[in-house]
N, C-alpha and C positions, 0 to 999 in steps of 0.2 A: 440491434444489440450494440450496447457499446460499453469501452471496458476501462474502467478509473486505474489509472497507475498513477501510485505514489511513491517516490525515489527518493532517501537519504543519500545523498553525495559524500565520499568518501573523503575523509579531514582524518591527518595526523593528529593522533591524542583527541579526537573525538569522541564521545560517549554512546555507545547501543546498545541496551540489552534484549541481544535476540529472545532470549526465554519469555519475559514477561510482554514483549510485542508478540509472541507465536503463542501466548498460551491462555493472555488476560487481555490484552488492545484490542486484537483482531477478533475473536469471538465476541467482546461489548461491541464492537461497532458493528457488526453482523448483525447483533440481536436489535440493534438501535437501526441500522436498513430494513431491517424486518424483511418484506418480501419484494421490496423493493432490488434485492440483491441476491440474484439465481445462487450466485456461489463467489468466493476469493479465494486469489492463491498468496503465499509469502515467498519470497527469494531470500536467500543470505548470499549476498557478494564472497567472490573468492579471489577472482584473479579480473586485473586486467589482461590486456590482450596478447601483451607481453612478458615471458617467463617471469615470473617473482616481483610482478608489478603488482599494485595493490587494484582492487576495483573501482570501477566508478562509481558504482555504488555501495556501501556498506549492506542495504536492506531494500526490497521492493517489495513490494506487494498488487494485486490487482484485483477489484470488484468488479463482477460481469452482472451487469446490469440490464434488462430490456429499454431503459429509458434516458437520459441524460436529464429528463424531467423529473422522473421518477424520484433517481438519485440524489435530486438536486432537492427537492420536496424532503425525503426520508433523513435526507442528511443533515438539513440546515434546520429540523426542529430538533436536532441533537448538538449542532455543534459546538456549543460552549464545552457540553461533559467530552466531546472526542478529543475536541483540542486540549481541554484540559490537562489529560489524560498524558497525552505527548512527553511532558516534563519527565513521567516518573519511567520512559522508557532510554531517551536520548535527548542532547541538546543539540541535536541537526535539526535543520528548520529543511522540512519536507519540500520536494516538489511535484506541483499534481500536470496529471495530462489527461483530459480526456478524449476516446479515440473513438471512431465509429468503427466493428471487427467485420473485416470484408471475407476473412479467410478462419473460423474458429481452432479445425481443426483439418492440419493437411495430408494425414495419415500417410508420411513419406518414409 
């Protein structure tokens, strides 16, 4: 299993709109994974680490994927409309990481 995180980096007077990434971005790009992508989640940044510090990220999100093939297959016969897309939520230029999950859920 392995799991796609994508991080906007937090910028003064930078642009995100949560609504229409949590309610129009993420569901097209799900349907455009197809079955490629078990499930995703979305983060909204709140705090850095320190009181009243801003986050590092403004927005995260993660696709949990069976494959890093899969994904990579599902994804790039989409990606001109995902990237496209991008503009009309934030002008942060994303960063991806993909991870292999050793640990999914640690029921602590």
């Amino acid at each position: 299993m392995i799991k796609v995180t994508v991080m906007y980096p937090y910028a003064e007077g930078a642009r995100f709109d949560h609504v229409y990434y949590r309610e129009r971005h993420m569901p097209m790009v799900k349907a455009r994974l197809g079955s490629a992508c078990a499930y995703y989640t979305v983060e909204k940044g709140m705090a850095g680490r320190e009181p009243g510090s801003p986050p590092a990220f403004v927005a995260m999100c993660a696709f949990i994927c069976d494959s890093a093939e899969g994904y990579l297959a599902a994804s790039q016969e989409h990606r001109a409309e995902i990237r496209g897309d991008i503009a009309n939520y934030t002008d942060i230029a994303p960063v991806v990481q993909i991870s292999e999950v050793v640990v999914e859920r640690s029921d602590c």
